[in-house]
C-alpha positions as CSV (number, residue, x, y, z in Angstrom):
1,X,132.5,141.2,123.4
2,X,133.0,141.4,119.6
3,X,133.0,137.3,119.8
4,X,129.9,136.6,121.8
5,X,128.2,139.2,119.1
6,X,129.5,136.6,116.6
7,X,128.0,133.8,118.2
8,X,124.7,135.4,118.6
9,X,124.9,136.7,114.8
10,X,125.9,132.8,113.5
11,X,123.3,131.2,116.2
12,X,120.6,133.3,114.5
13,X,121.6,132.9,110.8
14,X,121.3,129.3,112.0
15,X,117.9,129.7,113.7
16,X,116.3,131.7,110.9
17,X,117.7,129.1,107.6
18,X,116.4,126.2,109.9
19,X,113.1,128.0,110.7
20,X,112.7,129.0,106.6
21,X,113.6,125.1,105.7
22,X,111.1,123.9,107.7
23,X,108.2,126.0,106.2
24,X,109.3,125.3,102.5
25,X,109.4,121.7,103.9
26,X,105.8,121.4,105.1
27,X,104.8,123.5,102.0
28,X,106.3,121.7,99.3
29,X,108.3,118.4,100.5
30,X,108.0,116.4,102.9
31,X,107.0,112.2,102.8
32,X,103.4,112.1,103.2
33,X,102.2,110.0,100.7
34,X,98.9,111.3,100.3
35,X,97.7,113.0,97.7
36,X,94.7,115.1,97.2
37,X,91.3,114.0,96.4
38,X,91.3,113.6,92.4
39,X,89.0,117.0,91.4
40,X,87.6,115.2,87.8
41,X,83.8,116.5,89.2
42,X,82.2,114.6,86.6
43,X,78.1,115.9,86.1
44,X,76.2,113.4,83.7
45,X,73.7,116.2,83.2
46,X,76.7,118.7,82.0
47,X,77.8,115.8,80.3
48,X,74.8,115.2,77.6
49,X,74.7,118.8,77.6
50,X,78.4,118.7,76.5
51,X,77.8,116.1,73.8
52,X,74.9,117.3,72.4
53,X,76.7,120.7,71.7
54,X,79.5,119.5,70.4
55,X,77.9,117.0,67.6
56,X,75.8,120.4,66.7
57,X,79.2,121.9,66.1
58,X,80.3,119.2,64.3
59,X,77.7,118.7,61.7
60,X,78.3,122.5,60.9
61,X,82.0,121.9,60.9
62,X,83.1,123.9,63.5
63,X,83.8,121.7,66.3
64,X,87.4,122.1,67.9
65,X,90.5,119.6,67.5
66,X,93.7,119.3,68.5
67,X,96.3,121.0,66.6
68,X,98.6,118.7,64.6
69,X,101.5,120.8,65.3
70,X,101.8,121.4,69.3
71,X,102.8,125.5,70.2
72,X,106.6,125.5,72.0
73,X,105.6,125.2,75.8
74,X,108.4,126.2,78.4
75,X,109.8,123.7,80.9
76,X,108.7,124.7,84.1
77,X,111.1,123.4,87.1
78,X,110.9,123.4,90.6
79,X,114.4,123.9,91.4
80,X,114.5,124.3,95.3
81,X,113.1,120.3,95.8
82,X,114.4,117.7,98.3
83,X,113.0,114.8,96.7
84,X,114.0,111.2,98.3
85,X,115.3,108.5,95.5
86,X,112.0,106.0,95.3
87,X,111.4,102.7,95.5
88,X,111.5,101.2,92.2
89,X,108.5,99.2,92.1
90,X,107.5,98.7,88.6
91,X,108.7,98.2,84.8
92,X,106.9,99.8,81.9
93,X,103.8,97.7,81.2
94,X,102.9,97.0,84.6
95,X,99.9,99.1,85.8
96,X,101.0,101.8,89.1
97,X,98.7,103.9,90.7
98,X,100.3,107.8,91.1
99,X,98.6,111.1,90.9
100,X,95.5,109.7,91.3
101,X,96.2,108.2,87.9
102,X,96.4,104.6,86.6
103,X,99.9,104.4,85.1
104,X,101.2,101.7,82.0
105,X,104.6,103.0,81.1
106,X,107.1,105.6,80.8
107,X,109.2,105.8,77.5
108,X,112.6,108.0,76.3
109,X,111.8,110.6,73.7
110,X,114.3,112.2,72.1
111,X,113.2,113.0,68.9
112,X,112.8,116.5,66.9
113,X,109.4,118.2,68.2
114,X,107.6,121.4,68.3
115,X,106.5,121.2,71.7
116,X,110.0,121.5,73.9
117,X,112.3,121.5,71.3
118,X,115.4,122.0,73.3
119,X,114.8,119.1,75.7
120,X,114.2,115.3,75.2
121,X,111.4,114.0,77.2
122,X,109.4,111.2,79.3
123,X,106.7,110.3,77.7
124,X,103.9,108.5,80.1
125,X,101.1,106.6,79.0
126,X,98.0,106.7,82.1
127,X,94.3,106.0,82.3
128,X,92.4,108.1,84.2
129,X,88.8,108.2,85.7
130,X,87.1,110.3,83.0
131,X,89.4,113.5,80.9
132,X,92.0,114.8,83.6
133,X,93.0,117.1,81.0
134,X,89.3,118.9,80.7
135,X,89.5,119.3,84.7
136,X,92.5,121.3,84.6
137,X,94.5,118.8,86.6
138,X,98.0,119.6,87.2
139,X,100.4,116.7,87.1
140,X,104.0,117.1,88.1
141,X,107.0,114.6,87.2
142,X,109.8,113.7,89.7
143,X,112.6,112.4,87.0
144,X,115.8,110.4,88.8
145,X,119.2,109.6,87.7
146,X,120.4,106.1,89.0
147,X,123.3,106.3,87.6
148,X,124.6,110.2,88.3
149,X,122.0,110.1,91.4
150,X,120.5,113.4,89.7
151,X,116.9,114.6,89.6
152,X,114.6,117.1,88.5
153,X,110.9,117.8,89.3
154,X,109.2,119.4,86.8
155,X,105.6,119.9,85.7
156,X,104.0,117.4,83.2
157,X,102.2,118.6,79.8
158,X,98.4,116.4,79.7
159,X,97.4,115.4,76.0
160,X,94.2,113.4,75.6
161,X,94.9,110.3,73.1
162,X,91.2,109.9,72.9
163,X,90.4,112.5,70.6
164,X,86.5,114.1,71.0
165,X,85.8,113.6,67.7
166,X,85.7,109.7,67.9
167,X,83.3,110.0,71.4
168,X,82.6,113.0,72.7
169,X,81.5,111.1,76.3
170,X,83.5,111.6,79.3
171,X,81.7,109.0,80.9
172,X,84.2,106.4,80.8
173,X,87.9,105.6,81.4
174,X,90.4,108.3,79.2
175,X,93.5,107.5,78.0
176,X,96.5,110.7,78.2
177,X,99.6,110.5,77.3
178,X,101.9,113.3,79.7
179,X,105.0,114.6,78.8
180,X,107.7,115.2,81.5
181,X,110.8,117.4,79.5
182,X,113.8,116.3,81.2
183,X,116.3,119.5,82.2
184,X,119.5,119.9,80.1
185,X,121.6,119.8,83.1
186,X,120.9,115.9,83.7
187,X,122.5,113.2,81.2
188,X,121.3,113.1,77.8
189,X,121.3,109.0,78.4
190,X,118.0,107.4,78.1
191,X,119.5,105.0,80.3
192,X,118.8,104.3,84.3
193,X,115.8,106.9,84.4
194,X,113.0,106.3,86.7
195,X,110.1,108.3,87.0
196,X,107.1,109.4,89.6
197,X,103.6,111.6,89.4
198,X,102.5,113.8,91.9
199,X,99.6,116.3,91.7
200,X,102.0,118.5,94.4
201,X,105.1,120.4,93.6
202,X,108.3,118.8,95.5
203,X,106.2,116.0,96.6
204,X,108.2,112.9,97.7
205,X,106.5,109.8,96.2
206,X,107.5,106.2,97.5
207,X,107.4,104.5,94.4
208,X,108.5,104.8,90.9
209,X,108.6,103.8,87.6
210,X,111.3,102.5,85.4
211,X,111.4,104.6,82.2
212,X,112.2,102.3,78.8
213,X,115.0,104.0,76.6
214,X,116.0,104.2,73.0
215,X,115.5,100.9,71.3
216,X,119.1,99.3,69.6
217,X,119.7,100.7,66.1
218,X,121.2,99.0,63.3
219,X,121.1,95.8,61.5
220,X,119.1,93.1,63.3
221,X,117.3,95.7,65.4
222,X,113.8,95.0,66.6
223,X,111.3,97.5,64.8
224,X,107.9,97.4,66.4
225,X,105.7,100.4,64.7
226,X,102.5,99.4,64.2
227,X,99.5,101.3,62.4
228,X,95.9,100.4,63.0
229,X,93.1,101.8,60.8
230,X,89.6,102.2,62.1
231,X,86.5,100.3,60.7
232,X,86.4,101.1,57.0
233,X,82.6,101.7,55.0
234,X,83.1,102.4,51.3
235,X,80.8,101.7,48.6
236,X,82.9,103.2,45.9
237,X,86.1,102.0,44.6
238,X,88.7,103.6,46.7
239,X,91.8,100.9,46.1
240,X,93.9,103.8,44.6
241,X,93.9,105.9,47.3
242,X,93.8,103.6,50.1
243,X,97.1,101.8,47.4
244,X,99.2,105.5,48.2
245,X,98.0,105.3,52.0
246,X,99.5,102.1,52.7
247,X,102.8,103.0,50.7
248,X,103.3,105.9,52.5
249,X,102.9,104.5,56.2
250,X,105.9,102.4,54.8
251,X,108.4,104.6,53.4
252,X,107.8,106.6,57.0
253,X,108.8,103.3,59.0
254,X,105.7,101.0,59.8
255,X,106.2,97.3,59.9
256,X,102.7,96.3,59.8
257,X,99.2,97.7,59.2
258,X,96.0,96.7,60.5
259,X,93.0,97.3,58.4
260,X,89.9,96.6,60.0
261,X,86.3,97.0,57.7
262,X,82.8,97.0,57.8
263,X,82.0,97.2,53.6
264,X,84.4,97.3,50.5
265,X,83.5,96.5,47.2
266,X,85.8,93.2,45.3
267,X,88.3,96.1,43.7
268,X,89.5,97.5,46.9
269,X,89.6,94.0,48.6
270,X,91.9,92.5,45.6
271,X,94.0,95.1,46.8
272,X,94.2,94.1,50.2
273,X,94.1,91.0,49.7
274,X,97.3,91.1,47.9
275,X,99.2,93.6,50.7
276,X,97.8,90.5,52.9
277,X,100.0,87.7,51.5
278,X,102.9,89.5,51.8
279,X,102.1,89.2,55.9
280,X,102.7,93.3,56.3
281,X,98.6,94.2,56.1
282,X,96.1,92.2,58.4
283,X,92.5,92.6,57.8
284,X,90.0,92.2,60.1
285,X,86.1,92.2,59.2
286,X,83.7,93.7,61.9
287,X,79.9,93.8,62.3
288,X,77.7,96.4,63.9
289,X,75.2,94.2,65.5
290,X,71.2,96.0,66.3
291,X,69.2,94.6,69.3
């Protein structure tokens, strides 16, 4: 008697954990690989509306901006994921459509930073049809181990590159960058790391993206840091300052500078001009054109 209660009591544990994996199944995994429709609602009219506020705002000098120093954000993990290893379909610099998202690459980030500064990161570079970030879209990041076969799913942090000031329009394509913090369970190698977006917790995505890691250090190592500078306009002499700019991007590790300008007057171009023989500063003159 006591054994066929046993059987019953073990049949129904059974039943019920089968029953309760299913439902988390159908609510947060699963392989369908459709994803919901992208919610940008874009309005033209709100969008003039929009613009025309914020240059108000920012002739009186009160128009917001991005901090320079991001607030500490938590890292918020789905732990109770099945996630399937993905395809791995493209390298970095190779456009892939996920999340509704046009996605260019996926780098290692393990430097000192005030925005998850326990964790190193994945930093994604995507284009998206107008700002995802002013929707309030929320973008999650399926990070894989090929090596340990590990994974975490975890839920991206949106920064606009395109900052307002330079066009307040959200009329056209908008660059992000999103930052996946990787768990400090899984390897601290930035090697054999792929990575996937999904705008659903625990969703299975089919394909992936390989994820570039920490360039070779040392002597003979590749340095690629360049700095552009937007379209200078200066009637006054401004060769001393512009003289302590260029230095400075220097000393903090750029290998080249490119200067583009509309006016400067023969001072400031000696300058330049001089920086520009020693291959390190390009300049590039530009024209605004009326019709």
């Amino acid at each position: 008697m006591r054994f066929k209660w046993a059987i019953r009591r073990i049949f129904i544990i059974l039943l019920t954990s089968f029953l309760i994996y299913s439902t988390f199944l159908a609510i947060y995994g699963g392989t369908d690989d459709e994803e919901p429709d992208y919610p940008y609602n874009f309005d033209p009219a709100k969008d003039e509306i929009f613009v025309k506020n914020y240059l108000k705002l920012l002739q009186m000098g009160r128009a917001s901006a991005r901090p320079v120093i991001e607030k500490e954000a938590k890292v918020h993990e789905n732990y109770w994921c099945f996630l399937k290893f993905p395809k791995i379909t493209r390298k970095s610099g190779n456009w892939l459509t996920m999340a509704g998202v046009e996605v260019f690459s996926a780098y290692f980030d393990d430097r000192e930073n005030s925005l998850y500064t326990q964790n190193s990161a994945v930093q994604i570079l995507v284009m998206s049809n107008h700002s995802i970030e002013k929707a309030n879209v929320l973008i999650f990041c399926n990070i894989f181990s090929t090596s340990t076969r590990e994974y975490a799913a975890v839920k991206g942090y949106i920064r606009e590159i395109w900052q307002t000031g330079w066009d307040p329009r959200n009329s056209f394509q908008v660059p992000s960058l999103i930052t996946c913090p990787i768990p400090t369970r899984m390897p601290k190698s930035s090697q054999n790391l792929v990575v996937s977006l999904t705008r659903r917790r625990c969703h299975n995505v089919p394909e992936a993206m390989q994820v570039l890691g920490k360039p070779e250090q040392g002597k003979g190592a590749k340095k690629d840091v360049a700095v552009c500078l937007k379209g200078l306009d200066y009637q006054e002499d401004i060769s001393g300052r512009l003289l302590e700019w260029i230095e400075m991007q220097f000393l903090f590790g750029a290998d080249s500078i490119s200067i583009y300008y509309f006016f400067l007057t023969n001072q400031t171009r000696k300058m330049l001009d001089y920086y520009e023989k020693s291959s390190r500063v390009k300049l590039v003159s530009i024209f605004l054109y009326y019709s």
